[in-house]
MARZA-638384 format. One record per residue (C-alpha): residue in three letters; x, y, z. Coordinates in steps of 0.5 Angstrom, whole numbers, plus 500, padded with zeros to 3 digits. Layout:
<pts>
gugu,u,v,w
ala,X,Y,Z
...
</pts>
This chain:
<pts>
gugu,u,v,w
unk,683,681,346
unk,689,684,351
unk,690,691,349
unk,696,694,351
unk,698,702,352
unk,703,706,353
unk,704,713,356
unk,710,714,352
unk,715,715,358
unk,709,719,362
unk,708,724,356
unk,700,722,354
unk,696,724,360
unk,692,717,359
unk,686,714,364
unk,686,708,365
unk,679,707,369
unk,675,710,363
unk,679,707,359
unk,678,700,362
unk,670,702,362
unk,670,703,356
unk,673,698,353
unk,670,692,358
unk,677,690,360
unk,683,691,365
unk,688,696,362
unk,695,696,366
unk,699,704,365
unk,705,702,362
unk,711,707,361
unk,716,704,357
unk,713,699,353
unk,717,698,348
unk,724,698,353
unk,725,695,361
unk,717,693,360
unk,718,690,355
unk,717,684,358
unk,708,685,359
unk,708,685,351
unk,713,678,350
unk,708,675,356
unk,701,678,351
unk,703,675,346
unk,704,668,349
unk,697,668,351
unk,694,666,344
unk,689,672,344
unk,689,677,340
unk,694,683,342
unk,692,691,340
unk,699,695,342
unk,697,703,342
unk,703,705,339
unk,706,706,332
unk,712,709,333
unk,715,703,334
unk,712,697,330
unk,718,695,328
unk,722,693,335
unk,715,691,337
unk,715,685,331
unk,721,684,331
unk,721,682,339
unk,715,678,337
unk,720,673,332
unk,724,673,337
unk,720,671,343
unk,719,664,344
unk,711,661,344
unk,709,668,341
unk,702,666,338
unk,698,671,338
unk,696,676,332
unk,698,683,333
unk,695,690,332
unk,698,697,333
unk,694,704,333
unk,696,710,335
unk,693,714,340
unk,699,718,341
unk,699,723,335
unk,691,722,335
unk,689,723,342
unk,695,723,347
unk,699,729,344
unk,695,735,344
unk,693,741,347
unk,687,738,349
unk,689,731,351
unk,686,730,358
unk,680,731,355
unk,680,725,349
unk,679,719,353
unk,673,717,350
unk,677,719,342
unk,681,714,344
unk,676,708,347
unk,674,709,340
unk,681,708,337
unk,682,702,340
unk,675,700,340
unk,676,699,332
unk,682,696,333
unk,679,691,336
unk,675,688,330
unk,677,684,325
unk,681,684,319
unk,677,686,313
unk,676,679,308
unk,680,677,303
unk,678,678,296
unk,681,676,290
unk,688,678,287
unk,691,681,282
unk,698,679,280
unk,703,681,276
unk,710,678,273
unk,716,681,272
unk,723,680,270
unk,726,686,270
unk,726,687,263
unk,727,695,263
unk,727,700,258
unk,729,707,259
unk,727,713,255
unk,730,719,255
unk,737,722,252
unk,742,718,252
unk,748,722,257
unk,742,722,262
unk,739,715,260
unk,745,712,262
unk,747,714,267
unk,740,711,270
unk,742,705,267
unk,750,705,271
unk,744,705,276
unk,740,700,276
unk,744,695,271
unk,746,690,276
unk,739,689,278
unk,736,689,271
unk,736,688,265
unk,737,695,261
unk,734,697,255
unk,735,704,252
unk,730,708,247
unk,734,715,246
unk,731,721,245
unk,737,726,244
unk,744,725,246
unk,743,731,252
unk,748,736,254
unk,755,732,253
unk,752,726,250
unk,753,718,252
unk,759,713,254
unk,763,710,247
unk,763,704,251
unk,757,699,248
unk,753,698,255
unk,746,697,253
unk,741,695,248
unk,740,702,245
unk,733,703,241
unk,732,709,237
unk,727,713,232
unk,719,715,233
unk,715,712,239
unk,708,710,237
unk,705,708,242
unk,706,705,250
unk,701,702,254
unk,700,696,259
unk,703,695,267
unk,708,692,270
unk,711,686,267
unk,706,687,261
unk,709,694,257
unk,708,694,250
unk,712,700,246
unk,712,701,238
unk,716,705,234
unk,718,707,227
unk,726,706,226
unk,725,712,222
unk,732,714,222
unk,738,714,216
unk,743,711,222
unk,741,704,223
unk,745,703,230
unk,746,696,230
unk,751,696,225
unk,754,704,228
unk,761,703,232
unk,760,709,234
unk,767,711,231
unk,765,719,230
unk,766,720,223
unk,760,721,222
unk,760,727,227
unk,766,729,225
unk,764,730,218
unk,757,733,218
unk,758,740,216
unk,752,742,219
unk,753,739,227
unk,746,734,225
unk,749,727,228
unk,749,728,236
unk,752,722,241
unk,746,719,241
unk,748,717,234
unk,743,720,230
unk,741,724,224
unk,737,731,226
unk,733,732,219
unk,731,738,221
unk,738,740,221
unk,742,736,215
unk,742,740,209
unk,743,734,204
unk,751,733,203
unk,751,726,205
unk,758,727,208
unk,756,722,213
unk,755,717,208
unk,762,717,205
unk,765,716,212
unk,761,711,214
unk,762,707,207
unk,766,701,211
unk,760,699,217
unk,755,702,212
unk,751,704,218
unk,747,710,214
unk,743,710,208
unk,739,716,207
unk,734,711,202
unk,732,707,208
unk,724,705,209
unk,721,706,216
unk,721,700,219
unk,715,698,225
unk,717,695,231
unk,714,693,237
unk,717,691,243
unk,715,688,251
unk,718,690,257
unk,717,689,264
unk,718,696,267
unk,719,703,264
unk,723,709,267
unk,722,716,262
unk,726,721,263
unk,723,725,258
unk,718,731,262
unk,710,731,262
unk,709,736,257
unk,713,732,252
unk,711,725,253
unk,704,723,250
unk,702,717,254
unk,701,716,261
unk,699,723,263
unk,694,721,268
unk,695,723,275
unk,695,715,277
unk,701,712,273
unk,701,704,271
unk,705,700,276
unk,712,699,273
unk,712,706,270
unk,716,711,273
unk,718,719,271
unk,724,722,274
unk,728,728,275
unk,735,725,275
unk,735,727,283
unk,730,723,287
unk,734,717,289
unk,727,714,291
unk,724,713,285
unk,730,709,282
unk,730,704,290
unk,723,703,288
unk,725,700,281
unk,730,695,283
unk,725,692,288
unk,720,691,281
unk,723,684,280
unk,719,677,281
unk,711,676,283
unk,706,682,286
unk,700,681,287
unk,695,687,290
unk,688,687,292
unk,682,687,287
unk,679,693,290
unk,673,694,286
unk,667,689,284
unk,662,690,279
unk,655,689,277
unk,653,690,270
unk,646,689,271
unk,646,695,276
unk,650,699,271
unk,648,706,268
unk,652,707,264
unk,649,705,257
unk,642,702,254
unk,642,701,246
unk,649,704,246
unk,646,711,249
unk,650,713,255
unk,647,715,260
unk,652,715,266
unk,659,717,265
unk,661,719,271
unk,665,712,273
unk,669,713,266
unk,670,722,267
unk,673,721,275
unk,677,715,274
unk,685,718,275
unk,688,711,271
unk,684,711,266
unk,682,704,267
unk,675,704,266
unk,673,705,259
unk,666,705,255
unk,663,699,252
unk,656,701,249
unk,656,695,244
unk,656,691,251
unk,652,696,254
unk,657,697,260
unk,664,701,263
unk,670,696,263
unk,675,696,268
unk,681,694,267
unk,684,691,274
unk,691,692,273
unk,691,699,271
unk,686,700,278
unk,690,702,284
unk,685,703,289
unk,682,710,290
unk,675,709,290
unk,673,714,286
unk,669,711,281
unk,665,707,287
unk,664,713,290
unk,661,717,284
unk,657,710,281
unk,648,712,283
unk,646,705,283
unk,652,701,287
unk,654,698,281
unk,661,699,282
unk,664,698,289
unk,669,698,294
unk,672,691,295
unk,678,691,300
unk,675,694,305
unk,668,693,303
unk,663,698,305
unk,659,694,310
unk,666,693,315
unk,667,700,313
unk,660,701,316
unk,662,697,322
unk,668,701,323
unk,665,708,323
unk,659,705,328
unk,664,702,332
unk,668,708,333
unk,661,712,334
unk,657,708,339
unk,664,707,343
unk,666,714,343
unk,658,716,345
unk,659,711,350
unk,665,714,355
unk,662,720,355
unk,664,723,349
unk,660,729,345
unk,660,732,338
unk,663,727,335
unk,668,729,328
unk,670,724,323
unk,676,725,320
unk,678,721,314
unk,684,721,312
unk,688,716,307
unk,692,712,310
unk,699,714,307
unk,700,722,306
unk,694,723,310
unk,696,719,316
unk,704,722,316
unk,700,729,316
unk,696,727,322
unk,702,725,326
unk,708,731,325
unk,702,735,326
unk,701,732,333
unk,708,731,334
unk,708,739,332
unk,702,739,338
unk,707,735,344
unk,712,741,342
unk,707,746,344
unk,708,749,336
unk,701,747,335
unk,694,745,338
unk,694,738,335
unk,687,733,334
unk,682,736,337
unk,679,731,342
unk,673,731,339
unk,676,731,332
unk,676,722,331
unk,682,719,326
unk,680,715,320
unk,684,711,316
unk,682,709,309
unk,686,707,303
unk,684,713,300
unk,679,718,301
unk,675,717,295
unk,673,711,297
unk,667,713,301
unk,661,718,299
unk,655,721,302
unk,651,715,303
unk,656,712,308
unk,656,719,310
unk,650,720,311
unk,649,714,315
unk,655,717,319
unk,651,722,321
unk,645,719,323
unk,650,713,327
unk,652,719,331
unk,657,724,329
unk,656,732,328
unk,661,732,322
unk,664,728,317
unk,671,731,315
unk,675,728,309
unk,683,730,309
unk,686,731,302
unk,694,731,302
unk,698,732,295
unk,697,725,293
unk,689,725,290
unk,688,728,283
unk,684,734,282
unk,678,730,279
unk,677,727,286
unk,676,734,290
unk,670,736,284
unk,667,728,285
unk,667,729,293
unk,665,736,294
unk,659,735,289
unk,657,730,294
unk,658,734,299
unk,654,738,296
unk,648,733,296
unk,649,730,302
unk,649,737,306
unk,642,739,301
unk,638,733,304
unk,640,734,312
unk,639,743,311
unk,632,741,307
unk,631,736,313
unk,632,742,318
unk,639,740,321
unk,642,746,321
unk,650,747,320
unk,655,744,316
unk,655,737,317
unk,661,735,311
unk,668,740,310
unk,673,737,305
unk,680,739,308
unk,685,740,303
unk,692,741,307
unk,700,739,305
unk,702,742,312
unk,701,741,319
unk,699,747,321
unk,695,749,316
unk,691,742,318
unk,691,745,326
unk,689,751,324
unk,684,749,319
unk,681,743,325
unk,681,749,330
unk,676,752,325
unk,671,747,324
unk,670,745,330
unk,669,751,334
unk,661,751,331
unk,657,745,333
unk,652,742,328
unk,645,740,329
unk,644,732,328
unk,639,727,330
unk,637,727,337
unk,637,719,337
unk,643,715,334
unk,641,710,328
unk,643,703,330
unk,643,700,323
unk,649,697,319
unk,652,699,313
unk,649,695,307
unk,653,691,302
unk,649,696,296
unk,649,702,296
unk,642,704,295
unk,639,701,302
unk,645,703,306
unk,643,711,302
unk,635,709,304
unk,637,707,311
unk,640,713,313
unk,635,717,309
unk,629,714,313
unk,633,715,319
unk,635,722,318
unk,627,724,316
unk,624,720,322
unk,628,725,326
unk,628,731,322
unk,626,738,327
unk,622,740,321
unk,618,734,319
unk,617,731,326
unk,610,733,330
unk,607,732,337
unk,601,729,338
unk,597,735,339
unk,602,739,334
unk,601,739,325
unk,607,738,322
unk,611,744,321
unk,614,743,314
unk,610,745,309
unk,615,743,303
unk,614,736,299
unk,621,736,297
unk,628,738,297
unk,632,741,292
unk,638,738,291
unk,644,740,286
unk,644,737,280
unk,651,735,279
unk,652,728,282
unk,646,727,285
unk,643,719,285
unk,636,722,286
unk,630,726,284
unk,624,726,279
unk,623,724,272
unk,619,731,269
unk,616,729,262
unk,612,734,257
unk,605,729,256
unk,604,734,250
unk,611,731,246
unk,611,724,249
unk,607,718,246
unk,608,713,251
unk,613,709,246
unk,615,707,253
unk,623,706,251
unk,625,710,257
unk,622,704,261
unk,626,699,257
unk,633,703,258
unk,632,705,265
unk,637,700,270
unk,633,702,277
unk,626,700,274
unk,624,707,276
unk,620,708,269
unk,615,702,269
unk,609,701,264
unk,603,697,266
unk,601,692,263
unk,593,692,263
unk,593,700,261
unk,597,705,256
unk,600,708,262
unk,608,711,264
unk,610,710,272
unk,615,712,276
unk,617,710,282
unk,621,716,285
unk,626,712,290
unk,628,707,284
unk,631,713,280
unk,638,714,281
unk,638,721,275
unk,643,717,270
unk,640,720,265
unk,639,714,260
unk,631,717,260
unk,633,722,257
unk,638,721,251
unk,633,715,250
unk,626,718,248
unk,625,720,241
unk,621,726,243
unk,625,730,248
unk,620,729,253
unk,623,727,258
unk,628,731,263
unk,630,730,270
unk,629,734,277
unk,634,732,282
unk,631,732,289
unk,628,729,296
unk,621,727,295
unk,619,727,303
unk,612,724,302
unk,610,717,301
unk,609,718,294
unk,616,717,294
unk,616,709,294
unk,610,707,291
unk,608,708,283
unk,606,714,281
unk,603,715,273
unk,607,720,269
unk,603,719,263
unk,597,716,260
unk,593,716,254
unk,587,713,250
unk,587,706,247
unk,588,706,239
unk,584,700,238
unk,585,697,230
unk,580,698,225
unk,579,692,223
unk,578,687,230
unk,577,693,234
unk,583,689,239
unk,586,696,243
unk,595,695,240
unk,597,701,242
unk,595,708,244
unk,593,714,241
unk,597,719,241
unk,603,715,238
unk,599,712,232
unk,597,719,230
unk,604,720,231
unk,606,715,227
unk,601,716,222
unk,602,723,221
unk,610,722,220
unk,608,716,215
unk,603,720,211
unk,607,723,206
unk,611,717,205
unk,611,714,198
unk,611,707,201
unk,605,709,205
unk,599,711,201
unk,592,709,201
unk,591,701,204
unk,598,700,206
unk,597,707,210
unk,590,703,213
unk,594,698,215
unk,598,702,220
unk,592,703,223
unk,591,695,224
unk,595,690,229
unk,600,686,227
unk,594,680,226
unk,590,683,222
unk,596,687,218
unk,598,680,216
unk,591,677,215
unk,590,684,211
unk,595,683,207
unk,594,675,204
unk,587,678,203
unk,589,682,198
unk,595,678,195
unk,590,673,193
unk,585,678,190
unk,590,680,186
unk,591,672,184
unk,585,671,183
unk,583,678,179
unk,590,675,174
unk,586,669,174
</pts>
């Protein structure tokens, strides 16, 4: 690997010496990288080893240089290290920030994963009034192929000139994605449009100004003179006695002109591919449209395991929070399936839902969590190793998030602002929902004094509730373990000097961490990355931790924790209402709730638990609630009994079949029941064997009485 950096004609103060210890390789200072020493990048990259350039500014130039450079064969990467590091105030001292950078620029690419394609042709409807509708479609008619559904005539209503296909009356529904839009709608209207001329007589002639220049009758505004029909007796285009006709129609785009607050589809804050709102200003929005012709493909960013699911068990839900986050309303109930389904053409990526999962059923997929471990250990490890202290994470996403980080250092290089502190570590994810605390927490434990998630315009509200609710969590178990401060802060800014005041703030206090870095790898399940951290995090806790001559000084057995999104906790059940009917431990997914097969007995294992709920909504008795906390004794990983009763042993062959307190339940219950009077209700006091030997007993009495 060759890395190649560039003081940016000598506004970086880069050192090359630490830099080149850290990194393990020879680094020579270049100025002009990207013009007269142009020539070190061509000779790099005809070296065949991989080439990491510091610089982003000019990735272009650079990538064109590299096809035009003969015998380039080398794969090329670029960092920043200039708004991230270079420029700020304290840019001198960010050595060790920036050996880190180009340290995880280093690794390798994420793995491949599967794709999701689509298909168009570029079959667009547009939907709106017809004066606006069309002026769109002057647009974006060379390209595509133009369908419009009117929604008034606007202010000055439409061209005459027959352009394009013009749809008309009551839009029922509207659903799929890019290459797959399917609309339906009711031709509901007296003016059929196909056989309209669009001659005018029938607005010259309505007295009651109800036909507009979408050709259409307003029929809150017709008073029933019927001078439109007269008119319009050679074409025969209105006919008052017309039935509603349903129609369903396919598109591969659709751009709606109509606001928000009118439109009753498609108002989650991710939109399907392919559909697209615009204002009748934002050029952009319509550049974009006409690329949407021909195959697409993106990743498929999430990976599911049923059985891990807790979403639902004998159509009772328990977990739902993958279904509530979601802001593309991809993933939806199926409790006759007894699971979520996601559906992979509407996810665009966000990861909340992998975030907020308890038990790792959903994950991440591109990256996975095990190279965003590596990733976050790389930059950790490299940036203690060259001398760095304190160590911030900052994640970010890596469109608005990375543009804010890099005006806010350009704003820093023009001495306007102070710029990413040099112990503040830049982070790029695809979006900044995609990680949650037990990823953090692991981070903590690897070396870093504060996690910091950056949220910009583009993340739906629903994400800030879902990550400050684990932020909650997470900060509850390091408090509760002794580790004072706060560790994890949500950064919700849009302007550069709102980020540089808000990082100026949080890192102006320093917060209590393990005093030994934890060397494990993030796992590929989040349930063992989550016990790896919390095992590390509480063999180091100040409180829990003793000398040989000293007793431990903390004298709780638990922590609490919040109860809105923690994945972990205890299982409270009222032994005077349970019957050990033991269905909590048929529904429960993490096999925290287990029977014994030797004696009638309820038993937890509190580490397994991951608080869905499916317990809850399960047990027939409403004996069963959920204590959301950290159990910091052994207990925690083995099989405690919750509940236990008597045996009840059948009348008739003494055989225990079931427990006590539940035949007296059921007993009392059926007592007054007509079907349960006299030998039938003795039966219920018998196993199945016996209930059925009882009952051919007395059928052939009866026989042999007839008889």
């Amino acid at each position: 690997m060759t890395t190649l950096i560039c003081d940016c004609n000598q506004t970086q103060p880069l050192q090359t010496l630490s830099l080149s210890q850290a990194l393990g390789e020879p680094l020579t200072l270049h100025s002009a990288l990207c013009r007269r020493e142009a020539g070190a990048f061509q000779k790099a990259i005809q070296s065949g080893q991989d080439v990491v350039v510091a610089c982003t500014q000019e990735q272009r130039l650079f990538s064109e240089l590299a096809e035009q450079t003969v015998g380039a064969v080398s794969v090329i990467k670029f960092v920043n290290i200039r708004e991230t590091g270079g420029w700020s105030q304290d840019a001198r001292q960010a050595s060790p920030k920036i050996a880190a950078l180009l340290a995880a620029a280093h690794l390798p690419d994420p793995d491949p994963v599967p794709v999701v394609t689509y298909k168009s042709t570029g079959k667009l409807l547009i939907i709106g009034p017809i004066d606006a509708a069309e002026k769109a479609a002057a647009l974006l008619s060379d390209v595509l192929d133009v369908s419009i559904f009117t929604q008034g005539p606007g202010n000055a209503g439409g061209a005459q000139t027959r352009r394009y296909p013009v749809l008309a009356g009551r839009i029922t529904s509207l659903s799929g994605w890019l290459g797959a839009f399917d609309v339906k709608w009711e031709d509901n209207n007296p003016i059929n449009l196909d056989l309209c001329t669009r001659c005018n007589a029938c607005v010259e002639a309505c007295p009651d100004n109800a036909i507009g220049l979408d050709y259409q009758v307003d029929l809150s505004l017709c008073k029933a003179h019927r001078a439109c029909v007269k008119v319009c007796q050679s074409a025969g285009a209105i006919d008052f006695g017309r039935a509603a006709v349903a129609h369903t129609e396919h598109f591969d785009v659709v751009l709606d002109l109509r606001s928000a607050a009118s439109t009753p589809t498609f108002n989650q804050h991710a939109k399907p591919q392919g559909y697209a709102r615009w204002d009748g200003l934002d050029l952009k929005t319509l550049l974009d449209l006409r690329e949407l012709v021909g195959e697409f493909e993106k990743p498929k960013f999430f990976a599911y395991k049923q059985k891990l699911c807790a979403h639902s068990r004998n159509e009772t839900v328990g977990c739902n929070a993958c279904v509530d986050i979601c802001s593309a309303q991809a993933i939806s109930s199926d409790k006759s399936r007894q699971q979520i389904k996601v559906n992979p053409n509407l996810c665009v990526g966000c990861g909340a839902c992998t975030t907020v999962c308890p038990t790792g059923a959903l994950t991440y997929g591109y990256p996975k969590a095990s190279e965003q471990g590596l990733k976050i250990k790389t930059l950790l490890t490299t940036y203690a190793a060259a001398g760095g202290k304190d160590a911030v994470l900052l994640l970010h996403s890596q469109t608005a998030g990375q543009a804010l980080i890099g005006e806010l250092g350009r704003a820093a290089q023009l001495k306007l602002a102070k710029g990413v502190p040099a112990r503040v570590i830049p982070m790029s994810l695809w979006h900044t929902a995609s990680l949650g605390l037990e990823v953090w927490l692991s981070a903590v434990a690897q070396g870093a004094n504060q996690v910091l998630v950056l949220m910009t315009h583009e993340e739906a509200s629903a994400y800030a509730d879902g990550l400050q609710a684990q932020m909650a969590v997470a900060q509850s178990i390091l408090n509760g373990l002794g580790y004072t401060g706060t560790h994890f802060k949500l950064i919700q800014e849009t302007t550069p000097m709102g980020l540089d005041t808000a990082l100026q703030g949080l890192i102006s206090t320093r917060q209590i961490g393990p005093v030994e870095a934890a060397r494990f790898a993030v796992a590929p399940e989040k349930r063992a990355t989550l016990e790896l951290a919390l095992d590390h995090l509480m063999a180091f806790s100040p409180l829990l931790t003793q000398s040989p001559t000293q007793s431990p000084t903390h004298s709780a057995v638990s922590i609490a924790l919040p109860s809105n999104g923690s994945p972990l906790g205890h299982v409270l059940v009222n032994k005077d209402q349970c019957t050990l009917c033991l269905s909590c431990v048929s529904a429960c997914p993490a096999s925290a709730l287990q029977d014994n097969p030797q004696l009638p007995q309820l038993r937890f294992i509190e580490k397994n638990c991951v608080q869905c709920g499916l317990c809850v909504t399960t047990c027939p008795e409403n004996a069963i609630t959920l204590q959301a906390r950290l159990l910091l004794t052994p207990e925690r990983k083995q099989a405690v009994v919750l509940n236990e009763s008597q045996p009840y042993a059948c009348v008739r062959c003494k055989k225990p079949f079931g427990t006590l307190k539940a035949i007296e339940a059921m007993l009392g219950k059926l007592a007054g029941h007509s079907m349960f009077q006299g030998e039938a209700l003795q039966r219920l006091k018998m196993c199945s064997d016996c209930r059925v030997i009882d009952m051919f007993s007395d059928a052939k009495e009866t026989r042999i009485g007839d008889i």
